[in-house]
ROGU-807442 format. One record per atom (N, C-alpha, C, O): residue number from 1; residue in one letter; atom name; x, y, z. Coordinates in steps of 0.1 Angstrom, whole numbers, plus 5000, padded with zeros to 4 digits. Last residue first. Example, Ala and Ser with C-alpha at 12.3 -4.5 7.8 and 13.67 -1.06 7.14 Angstrom:
2
(atom 2; "s"; "N"; (5128; 4978; 5071))
(atom 2; "s"; "CA"; (5137; 4989; 5071))
(atom 2; "s"; "C"; (5129; 5000; 5079))
(atom 2; "s"; "O"; (5134; 5011; 5080))
(atom 1; "a"; "N"; (5132; 4943; 5078))
(atom 1; "a"; "CA"; (5123; 4955; 5078))
(atom 1; "a"; "C"; (5132; 4967; 5078))
(atom 1; "a"; "O"; (5142; 4967; 5085))
//
This chain:
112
(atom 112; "x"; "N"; (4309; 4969; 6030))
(atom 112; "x"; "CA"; (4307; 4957; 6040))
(atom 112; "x"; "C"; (4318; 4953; 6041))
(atom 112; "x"; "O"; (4321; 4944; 6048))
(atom 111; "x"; "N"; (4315; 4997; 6021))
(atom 111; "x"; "CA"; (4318; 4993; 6021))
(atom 111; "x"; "C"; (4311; 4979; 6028))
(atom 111; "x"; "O"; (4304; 4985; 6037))
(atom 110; "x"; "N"; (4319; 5028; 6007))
(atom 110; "x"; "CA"; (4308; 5025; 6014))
(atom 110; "x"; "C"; (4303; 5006; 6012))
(atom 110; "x"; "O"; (4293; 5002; 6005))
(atom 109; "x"; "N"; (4336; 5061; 6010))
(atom 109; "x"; "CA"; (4334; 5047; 6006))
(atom 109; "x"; "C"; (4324; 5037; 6011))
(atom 109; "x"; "O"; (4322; 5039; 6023))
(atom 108; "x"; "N"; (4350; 5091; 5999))
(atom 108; "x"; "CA"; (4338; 5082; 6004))
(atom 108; "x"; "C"; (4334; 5067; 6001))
(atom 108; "x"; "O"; (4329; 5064; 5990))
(atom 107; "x"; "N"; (4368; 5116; 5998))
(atom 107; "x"; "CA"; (4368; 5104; 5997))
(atom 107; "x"; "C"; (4357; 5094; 6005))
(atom 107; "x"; "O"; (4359; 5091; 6017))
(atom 106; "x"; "N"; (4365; 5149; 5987))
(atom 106; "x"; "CA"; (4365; 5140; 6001))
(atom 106; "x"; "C"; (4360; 5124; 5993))
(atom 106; "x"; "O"; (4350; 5122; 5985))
(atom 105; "x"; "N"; (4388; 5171; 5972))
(atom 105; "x"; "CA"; (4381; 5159; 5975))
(atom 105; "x"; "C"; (4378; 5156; 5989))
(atom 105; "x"; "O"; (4384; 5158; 5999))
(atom 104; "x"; "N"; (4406; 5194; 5969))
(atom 104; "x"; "CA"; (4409; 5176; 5971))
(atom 104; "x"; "C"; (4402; 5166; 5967))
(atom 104; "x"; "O"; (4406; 5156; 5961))
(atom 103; "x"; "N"; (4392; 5215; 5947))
(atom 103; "x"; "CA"; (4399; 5209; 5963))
(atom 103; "x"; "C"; (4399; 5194; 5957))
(atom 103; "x"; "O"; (4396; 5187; 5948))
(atom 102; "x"; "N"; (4397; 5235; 5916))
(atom 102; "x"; "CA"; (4390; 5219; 5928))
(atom 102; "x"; "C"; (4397; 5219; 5936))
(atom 102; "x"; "O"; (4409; 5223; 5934))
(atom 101; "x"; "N"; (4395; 5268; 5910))
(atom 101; "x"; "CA"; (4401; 5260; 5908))
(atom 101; "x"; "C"; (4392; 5244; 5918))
(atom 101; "x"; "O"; (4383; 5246; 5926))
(atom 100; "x"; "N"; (4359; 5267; 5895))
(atom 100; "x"; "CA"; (4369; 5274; 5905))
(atom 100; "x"; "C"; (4382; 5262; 5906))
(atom 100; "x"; "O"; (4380; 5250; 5902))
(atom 99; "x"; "N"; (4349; 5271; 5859))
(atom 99; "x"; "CA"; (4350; 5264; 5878))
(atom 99; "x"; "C"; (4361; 5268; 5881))
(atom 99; "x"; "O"; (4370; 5272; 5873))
(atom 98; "x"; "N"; (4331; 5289; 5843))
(atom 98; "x"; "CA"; (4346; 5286; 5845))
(atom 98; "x"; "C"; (4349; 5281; 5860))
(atom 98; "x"; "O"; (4350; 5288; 5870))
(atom 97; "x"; "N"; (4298; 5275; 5841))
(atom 97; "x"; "CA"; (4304; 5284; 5834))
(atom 97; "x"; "C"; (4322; 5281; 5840))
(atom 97; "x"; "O"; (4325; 5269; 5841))
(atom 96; "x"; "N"; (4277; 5259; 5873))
(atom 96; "x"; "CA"; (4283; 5260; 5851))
(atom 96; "x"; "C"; (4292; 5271; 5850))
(atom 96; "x"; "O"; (4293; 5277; 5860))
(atom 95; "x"; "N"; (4284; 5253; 5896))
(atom 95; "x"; "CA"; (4274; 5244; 5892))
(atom 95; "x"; "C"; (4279; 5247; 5874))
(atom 95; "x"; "O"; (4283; 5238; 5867))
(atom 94; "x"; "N"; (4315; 5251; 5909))
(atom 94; "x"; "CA"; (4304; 5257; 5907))
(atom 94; "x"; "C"; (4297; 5249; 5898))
(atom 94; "x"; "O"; (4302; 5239; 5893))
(atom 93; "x"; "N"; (4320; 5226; 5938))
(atom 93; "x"; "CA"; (4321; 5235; 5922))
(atom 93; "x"; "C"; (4309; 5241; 5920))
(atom 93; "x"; "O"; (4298; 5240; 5924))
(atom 92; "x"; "N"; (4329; 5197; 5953))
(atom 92; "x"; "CA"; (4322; 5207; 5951))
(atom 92; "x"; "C"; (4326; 5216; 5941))
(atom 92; "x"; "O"; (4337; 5214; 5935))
(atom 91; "x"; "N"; (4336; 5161; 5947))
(atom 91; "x"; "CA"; (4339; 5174; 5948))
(atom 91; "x"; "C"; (4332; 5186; 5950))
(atom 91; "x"; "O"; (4322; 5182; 5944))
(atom 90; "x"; "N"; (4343; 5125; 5961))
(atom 90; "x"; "CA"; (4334; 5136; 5961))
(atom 90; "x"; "C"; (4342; 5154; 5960))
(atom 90; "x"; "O"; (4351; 5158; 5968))
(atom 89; "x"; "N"; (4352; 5100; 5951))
(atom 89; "x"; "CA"; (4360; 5111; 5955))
(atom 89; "x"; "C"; (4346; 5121; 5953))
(atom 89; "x"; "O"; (4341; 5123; 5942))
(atom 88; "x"; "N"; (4329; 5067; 5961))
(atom 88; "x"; "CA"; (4338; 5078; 5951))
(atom 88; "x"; "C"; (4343; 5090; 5962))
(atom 88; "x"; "O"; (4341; 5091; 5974))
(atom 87; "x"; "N"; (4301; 5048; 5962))
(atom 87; "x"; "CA"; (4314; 5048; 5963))
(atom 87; "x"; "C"; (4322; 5060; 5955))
(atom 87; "x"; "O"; (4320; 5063; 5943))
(atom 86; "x"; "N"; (4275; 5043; 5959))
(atom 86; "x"; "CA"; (4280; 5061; 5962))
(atom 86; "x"; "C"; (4294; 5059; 5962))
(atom 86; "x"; "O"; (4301; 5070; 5962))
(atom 85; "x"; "N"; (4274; 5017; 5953))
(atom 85; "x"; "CA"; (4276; 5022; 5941))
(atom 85; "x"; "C"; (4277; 5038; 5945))
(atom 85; "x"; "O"; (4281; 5046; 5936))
(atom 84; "x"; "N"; (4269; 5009; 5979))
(atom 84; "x"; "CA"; (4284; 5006; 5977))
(atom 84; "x"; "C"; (4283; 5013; 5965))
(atom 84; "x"; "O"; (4294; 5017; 5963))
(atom 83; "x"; "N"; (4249; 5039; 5996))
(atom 83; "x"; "CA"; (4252; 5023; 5988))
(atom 83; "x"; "C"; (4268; 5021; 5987))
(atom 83; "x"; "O"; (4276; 5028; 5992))
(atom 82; "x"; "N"; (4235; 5048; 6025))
(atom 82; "x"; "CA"; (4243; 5048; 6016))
(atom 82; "x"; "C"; (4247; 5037; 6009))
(atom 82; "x"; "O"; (4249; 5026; 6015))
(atom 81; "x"; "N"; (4211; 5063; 6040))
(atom 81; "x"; "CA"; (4211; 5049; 6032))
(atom 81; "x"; "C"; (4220; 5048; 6021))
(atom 81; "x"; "O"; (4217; 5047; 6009))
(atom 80; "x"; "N"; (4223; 5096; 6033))
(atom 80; "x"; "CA"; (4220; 5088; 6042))
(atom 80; "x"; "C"; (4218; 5080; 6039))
(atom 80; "x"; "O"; (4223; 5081; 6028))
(atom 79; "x"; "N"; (4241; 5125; 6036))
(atom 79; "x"; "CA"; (4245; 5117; 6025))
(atom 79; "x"; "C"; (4239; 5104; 6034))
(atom 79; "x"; "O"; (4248; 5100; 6042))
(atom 78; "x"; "N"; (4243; 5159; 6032))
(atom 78; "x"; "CA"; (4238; 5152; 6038))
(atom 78; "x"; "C"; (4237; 5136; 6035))
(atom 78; "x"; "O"; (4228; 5135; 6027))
(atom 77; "x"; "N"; (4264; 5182; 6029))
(atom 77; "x"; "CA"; (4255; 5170; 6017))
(atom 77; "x"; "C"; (4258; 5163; 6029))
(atom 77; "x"; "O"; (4269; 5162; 6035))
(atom 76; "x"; "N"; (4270; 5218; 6027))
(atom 76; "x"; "CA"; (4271; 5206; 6028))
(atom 76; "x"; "C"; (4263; 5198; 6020))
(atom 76; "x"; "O"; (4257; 5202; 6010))
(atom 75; "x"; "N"; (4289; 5249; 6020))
(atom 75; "x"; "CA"; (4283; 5241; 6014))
(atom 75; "x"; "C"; (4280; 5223; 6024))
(atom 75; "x"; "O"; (4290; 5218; 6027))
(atom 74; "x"; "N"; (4301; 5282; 6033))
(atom 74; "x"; "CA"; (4299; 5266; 6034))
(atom 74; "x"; "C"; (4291; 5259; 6025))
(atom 74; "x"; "O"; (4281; 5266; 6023))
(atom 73; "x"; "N"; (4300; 5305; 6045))
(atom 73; "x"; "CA"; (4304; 5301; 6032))
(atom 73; "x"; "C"; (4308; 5286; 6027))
(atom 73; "x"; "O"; (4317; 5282; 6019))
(atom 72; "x"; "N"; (4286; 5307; 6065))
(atom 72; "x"; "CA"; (4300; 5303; 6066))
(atom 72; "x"; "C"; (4308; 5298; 6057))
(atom 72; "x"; "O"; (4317; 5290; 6057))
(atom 71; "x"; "N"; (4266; 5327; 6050))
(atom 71; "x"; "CA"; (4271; 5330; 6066))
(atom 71; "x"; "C"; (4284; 5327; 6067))
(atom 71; "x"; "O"; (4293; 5335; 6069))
(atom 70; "x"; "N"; (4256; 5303; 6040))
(atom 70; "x"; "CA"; (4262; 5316; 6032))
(atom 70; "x"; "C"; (4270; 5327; 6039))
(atom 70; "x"; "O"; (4279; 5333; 6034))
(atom 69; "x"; "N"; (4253; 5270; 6042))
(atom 69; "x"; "CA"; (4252; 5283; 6051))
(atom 69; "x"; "C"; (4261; 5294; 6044))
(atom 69; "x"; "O"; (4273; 5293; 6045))
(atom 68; "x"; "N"; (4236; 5248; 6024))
(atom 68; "x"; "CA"; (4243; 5260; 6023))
(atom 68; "x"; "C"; (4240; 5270; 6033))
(atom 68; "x"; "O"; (4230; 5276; 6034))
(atom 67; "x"; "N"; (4226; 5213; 6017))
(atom 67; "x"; "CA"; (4226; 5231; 6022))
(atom 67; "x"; "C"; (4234; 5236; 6023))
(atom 67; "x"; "O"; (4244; 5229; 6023))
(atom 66; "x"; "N"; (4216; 5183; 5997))
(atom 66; "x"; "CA"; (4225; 5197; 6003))
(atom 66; "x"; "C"; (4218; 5207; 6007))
(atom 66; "x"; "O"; (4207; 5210; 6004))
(atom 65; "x"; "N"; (4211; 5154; 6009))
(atom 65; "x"; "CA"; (4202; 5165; 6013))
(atom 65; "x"; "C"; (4219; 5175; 6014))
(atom 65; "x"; "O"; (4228; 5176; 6023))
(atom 64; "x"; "N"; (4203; 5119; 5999))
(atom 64; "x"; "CA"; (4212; 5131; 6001))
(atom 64; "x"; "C"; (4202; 5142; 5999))
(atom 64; "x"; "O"; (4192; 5141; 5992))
(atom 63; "x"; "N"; (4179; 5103; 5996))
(atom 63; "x"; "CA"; (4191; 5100; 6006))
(atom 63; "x"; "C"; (4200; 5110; 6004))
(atom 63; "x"; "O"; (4209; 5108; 6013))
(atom 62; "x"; "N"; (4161; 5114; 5974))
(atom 62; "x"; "CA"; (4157; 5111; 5987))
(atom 62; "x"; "C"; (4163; 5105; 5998))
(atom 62; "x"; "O"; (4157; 5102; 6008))
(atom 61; "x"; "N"; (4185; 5108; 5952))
(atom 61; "x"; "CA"; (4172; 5118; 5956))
(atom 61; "x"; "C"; (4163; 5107; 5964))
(atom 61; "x"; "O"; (4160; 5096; 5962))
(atom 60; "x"; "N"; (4203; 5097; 5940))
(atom 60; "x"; "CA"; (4204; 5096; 5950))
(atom 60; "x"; "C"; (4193; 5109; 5960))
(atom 60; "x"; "O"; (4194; 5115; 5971))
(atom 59; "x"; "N"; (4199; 5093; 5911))
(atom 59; "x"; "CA"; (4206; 5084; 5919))
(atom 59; "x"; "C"; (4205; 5085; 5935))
(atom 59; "x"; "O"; (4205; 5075; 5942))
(atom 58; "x"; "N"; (4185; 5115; 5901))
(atom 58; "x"; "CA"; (4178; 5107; 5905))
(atom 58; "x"; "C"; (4189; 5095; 5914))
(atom 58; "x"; "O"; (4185; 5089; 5923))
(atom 57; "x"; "N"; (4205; 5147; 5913))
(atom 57; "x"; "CA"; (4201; 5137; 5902))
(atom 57; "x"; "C"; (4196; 5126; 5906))
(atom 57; "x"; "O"; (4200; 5123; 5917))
(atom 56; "x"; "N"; (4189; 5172; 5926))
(atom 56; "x"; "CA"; (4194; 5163; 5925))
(atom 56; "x"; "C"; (4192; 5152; 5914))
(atom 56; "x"; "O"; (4182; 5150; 5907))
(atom 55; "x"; "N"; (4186; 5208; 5933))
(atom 55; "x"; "CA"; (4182; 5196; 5927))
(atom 55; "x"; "C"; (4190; 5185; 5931))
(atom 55; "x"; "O"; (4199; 5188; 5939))
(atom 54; "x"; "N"; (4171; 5234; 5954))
(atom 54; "x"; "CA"; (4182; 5223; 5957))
(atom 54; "x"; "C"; (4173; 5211; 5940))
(atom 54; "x"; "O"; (4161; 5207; 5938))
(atom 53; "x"; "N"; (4171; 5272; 5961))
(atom 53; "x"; "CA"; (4166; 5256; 5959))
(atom 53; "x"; "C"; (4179; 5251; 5956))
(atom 53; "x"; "O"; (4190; 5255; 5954))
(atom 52; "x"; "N"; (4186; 5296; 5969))
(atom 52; "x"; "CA"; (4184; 5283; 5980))
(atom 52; "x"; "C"; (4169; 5275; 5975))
(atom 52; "x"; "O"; (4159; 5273; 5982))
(atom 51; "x"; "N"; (4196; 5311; 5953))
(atom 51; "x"; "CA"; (4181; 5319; 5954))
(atom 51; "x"; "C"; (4177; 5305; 5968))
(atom 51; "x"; "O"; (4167; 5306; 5975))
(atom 50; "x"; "N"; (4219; 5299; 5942))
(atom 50; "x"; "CA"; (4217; 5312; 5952))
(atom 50; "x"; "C"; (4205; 5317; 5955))
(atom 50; "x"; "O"; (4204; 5328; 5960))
(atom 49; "x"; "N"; (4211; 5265; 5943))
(atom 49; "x"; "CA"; (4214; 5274; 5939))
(atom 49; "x"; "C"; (4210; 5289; 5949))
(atom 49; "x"; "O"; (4202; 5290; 5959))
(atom 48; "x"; "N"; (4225; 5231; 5947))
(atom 48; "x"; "CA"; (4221; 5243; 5956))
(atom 48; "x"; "C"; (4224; 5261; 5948))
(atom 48; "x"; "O"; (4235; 5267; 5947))
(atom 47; "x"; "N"; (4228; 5202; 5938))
(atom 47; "x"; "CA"; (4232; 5214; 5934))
(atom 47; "x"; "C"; (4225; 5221; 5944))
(atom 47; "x"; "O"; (4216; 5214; 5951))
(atom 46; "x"; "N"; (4240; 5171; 5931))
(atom 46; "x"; "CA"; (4235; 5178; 5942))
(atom 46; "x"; "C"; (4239; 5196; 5939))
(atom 46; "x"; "O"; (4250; 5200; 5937))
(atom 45; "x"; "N"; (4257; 5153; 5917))
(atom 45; "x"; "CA"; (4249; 5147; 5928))
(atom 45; "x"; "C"; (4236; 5152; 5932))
(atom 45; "x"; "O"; (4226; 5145; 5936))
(atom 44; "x"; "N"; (4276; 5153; 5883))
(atom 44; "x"; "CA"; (4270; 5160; 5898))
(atom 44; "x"; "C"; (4261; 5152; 5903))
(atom 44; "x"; "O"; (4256; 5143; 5895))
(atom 43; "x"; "N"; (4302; 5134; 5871))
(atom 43; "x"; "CA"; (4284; 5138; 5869))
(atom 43; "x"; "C"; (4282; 5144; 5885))
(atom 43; "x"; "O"; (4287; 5140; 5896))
(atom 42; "x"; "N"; (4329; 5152; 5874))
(atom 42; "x"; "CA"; (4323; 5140; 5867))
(atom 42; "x"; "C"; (4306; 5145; 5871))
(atom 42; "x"; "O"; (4301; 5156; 5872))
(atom 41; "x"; "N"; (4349; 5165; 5880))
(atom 41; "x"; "CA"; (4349; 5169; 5869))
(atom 41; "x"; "C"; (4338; 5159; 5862))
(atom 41; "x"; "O"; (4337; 5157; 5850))
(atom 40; "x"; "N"; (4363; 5144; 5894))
(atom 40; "x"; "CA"; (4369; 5156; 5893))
(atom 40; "x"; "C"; (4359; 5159; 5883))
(atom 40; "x"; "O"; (4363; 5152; 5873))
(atom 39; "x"; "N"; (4340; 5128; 5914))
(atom 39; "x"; "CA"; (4351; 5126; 5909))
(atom 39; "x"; "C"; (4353; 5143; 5903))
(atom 39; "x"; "O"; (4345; 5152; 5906))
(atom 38; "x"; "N"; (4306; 5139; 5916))
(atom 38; "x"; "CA"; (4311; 5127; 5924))
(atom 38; "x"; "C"; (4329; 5119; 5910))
(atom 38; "x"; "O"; (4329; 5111; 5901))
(atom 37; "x"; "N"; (4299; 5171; 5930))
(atom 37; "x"; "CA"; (4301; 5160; 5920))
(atom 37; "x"; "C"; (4309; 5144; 5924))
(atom 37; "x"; "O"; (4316; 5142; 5934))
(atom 36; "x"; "N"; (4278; 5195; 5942))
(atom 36; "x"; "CA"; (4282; 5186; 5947))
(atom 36; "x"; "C"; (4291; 5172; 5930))
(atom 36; "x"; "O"; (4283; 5167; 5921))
(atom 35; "x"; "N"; (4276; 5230; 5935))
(atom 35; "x"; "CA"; (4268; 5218; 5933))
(atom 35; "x"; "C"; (4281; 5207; 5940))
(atom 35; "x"; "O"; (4293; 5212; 5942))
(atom 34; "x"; "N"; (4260; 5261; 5932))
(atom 34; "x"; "CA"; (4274; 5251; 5936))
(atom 34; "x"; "C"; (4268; 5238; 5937))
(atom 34; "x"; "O"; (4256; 5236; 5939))
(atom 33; "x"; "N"; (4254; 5293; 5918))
(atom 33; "x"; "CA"; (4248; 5276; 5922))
(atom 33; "x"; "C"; (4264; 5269; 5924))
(atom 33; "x"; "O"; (4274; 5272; 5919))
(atom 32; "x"; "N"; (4259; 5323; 5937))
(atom 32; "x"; "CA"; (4265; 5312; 5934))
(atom 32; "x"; "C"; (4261; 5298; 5933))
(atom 32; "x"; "O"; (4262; 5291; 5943))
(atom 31; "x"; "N"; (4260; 5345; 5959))
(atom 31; "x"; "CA"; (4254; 5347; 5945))
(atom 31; "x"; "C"; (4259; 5330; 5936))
(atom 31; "x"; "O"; (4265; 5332; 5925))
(atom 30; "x"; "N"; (4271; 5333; 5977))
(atom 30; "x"; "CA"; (4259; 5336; 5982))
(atom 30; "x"; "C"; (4252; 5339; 5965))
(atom 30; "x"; "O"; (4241; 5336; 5960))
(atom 29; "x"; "N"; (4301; 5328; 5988))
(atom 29; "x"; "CA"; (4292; 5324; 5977))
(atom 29; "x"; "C"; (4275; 5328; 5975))
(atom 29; "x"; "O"; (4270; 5320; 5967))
(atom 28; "x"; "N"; (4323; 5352; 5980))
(atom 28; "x"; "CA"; (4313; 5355; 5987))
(atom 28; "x"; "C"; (4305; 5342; 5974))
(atom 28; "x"; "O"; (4304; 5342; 5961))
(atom 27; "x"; "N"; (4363; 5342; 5979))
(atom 27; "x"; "CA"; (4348; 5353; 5972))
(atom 27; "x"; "C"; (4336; 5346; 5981))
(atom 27; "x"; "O"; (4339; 5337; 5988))
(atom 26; "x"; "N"; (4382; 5327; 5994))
(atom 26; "x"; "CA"; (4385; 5339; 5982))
(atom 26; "x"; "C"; (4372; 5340; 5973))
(atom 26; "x"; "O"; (4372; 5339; 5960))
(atom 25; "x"; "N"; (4366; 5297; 6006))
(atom 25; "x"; "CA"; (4374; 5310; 6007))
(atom 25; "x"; "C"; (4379; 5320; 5994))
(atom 25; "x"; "O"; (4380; 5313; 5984))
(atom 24; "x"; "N"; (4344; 5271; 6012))
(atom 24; "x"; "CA"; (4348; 5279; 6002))
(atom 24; "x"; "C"; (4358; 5292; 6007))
(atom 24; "x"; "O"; (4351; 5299; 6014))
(atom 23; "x"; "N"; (4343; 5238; 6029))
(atom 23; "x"; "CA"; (4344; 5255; 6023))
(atom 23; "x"; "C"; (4354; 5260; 6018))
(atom 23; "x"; "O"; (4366; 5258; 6016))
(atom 22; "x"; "N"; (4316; 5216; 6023))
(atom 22; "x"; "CA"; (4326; 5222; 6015))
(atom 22; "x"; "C"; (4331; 5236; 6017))
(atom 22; "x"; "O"; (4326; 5245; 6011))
(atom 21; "x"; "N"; (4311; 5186; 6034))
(atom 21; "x"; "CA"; (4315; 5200; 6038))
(atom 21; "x"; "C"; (4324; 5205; 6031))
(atom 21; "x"; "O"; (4336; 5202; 6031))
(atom 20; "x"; "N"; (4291; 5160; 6042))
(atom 20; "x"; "CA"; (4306; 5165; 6037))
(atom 20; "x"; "C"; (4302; 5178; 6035))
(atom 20; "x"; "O"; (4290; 5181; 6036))
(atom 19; "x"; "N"; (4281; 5132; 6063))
(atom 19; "x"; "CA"; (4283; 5144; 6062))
(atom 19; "x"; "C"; (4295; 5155; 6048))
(atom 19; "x"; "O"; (4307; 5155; 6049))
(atom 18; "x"; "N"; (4268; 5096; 6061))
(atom 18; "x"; "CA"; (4281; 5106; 6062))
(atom 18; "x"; "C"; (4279; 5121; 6058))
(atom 18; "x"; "O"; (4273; 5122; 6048))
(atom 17; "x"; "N"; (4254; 5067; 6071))
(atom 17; "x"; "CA"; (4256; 5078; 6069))
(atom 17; "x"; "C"; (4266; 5092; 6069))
(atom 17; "x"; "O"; (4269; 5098; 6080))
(atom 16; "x"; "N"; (4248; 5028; 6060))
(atom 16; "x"; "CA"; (4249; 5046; 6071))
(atom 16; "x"; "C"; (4255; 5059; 6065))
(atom 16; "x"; "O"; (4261; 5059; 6054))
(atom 15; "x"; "N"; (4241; 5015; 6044))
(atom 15; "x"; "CA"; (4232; 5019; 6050))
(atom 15; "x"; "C"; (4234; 5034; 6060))
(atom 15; "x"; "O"; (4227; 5044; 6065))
(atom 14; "x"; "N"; (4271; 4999; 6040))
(atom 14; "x"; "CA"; (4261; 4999; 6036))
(atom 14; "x"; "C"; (4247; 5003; 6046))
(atom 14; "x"; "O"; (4244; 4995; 6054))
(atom 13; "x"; "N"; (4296; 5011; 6063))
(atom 13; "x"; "CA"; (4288; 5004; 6058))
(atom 13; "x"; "C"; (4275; 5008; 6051))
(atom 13; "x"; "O"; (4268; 5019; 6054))
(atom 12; "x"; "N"; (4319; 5039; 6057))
(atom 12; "x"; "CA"; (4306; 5031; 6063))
(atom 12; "x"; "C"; (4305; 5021; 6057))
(atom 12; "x"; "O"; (4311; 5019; 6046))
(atom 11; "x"; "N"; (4350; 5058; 6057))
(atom 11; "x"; "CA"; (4344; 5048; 6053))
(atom 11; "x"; "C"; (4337; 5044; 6057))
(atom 11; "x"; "O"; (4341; 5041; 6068))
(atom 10; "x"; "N"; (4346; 5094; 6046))
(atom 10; "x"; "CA"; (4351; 5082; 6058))
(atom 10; "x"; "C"; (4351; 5072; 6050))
(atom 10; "x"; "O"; (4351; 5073; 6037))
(atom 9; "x"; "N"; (4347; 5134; 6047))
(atom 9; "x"; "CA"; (4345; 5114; 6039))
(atom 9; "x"; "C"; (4351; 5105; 6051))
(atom 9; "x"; "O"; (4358; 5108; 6061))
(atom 8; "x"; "N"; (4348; 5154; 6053))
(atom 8; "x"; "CA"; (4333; 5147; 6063))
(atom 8; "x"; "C"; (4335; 5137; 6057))
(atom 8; "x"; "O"; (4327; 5128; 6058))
(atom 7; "x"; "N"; (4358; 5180; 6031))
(atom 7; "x"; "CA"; (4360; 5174; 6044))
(atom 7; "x"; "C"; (4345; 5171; 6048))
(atom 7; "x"; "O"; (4335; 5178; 6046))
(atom 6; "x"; "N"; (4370; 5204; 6007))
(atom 6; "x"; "CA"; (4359; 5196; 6010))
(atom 6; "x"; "C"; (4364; 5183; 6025))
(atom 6; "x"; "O"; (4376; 5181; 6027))
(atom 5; "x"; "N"; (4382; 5233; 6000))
(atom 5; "x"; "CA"; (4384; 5225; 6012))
(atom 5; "x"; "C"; (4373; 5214; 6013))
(atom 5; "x"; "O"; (4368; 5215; 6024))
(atom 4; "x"; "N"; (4390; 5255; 5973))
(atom 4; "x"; "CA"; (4377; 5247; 5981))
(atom 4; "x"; "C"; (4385; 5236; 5987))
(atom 4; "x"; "O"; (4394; 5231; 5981))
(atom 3; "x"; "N"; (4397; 5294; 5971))
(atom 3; "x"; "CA"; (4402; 5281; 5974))
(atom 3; "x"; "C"; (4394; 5269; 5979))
(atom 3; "x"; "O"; (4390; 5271; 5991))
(atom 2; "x"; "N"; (4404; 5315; 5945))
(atom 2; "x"; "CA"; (4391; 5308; 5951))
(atom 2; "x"; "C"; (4398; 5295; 5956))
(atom 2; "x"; "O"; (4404; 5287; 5948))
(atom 1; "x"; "N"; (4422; 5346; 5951))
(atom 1; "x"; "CA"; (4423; 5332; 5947))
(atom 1; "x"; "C"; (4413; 5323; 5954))
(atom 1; "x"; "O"; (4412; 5324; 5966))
//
């Protein structure tokens, strides 16, 4: 059973910066694009594929930065000059085909 734990949401202000962290348990991600999305099931952020390149969607390309330690079967997002429009439930997933069941979320807000 694939189980995802996302963790690092908070609340900031406009401009600073937050971490999130996704791990993964019940399989090896190493063969695996995973991507970052922003609500259940909503437009992605942030992808990292098994061969370790990274896209992004223009929203937020050149202020978030994922990586992947494969090691700890982890995923993160680097998440810096943050707006009030990153506002959201942040999830991880596979990038296409039958997603794993979703974690929680990490909840991110970015507030004055």
């Amino acid at each position: 059973q694939v189980e995802l734990v996302e963790s690092g949401g908070g609340s900031v202000q406009p401009g600073g910066s937050l971490t999130l962290s996704c791990q993964v348990s019940g399989l090896d991600i190493k063969s695996y694009n995973v991507r970052w999305f922003r609500g259940k099931g909503g437009a992605w952020v942030a992808s990292t594929t098994s061969g370790g390149g990274t896209l992004y969607a223009d929203s937020v390309k050149g202020r978030f930065t994922i990586s992947r330690d494969n090691d700890k079967n982890t995923v993160y997002m680097q998440m810096n000059s943050l707006k009030p429009e990153d506002t959201a439930v942040y999830y991880c997933n596979k990038a296409s085909g039958n997603m794993w069941p979703w974690g929680q979320g990490a909840q991110v807000t970015v507030s004055s």
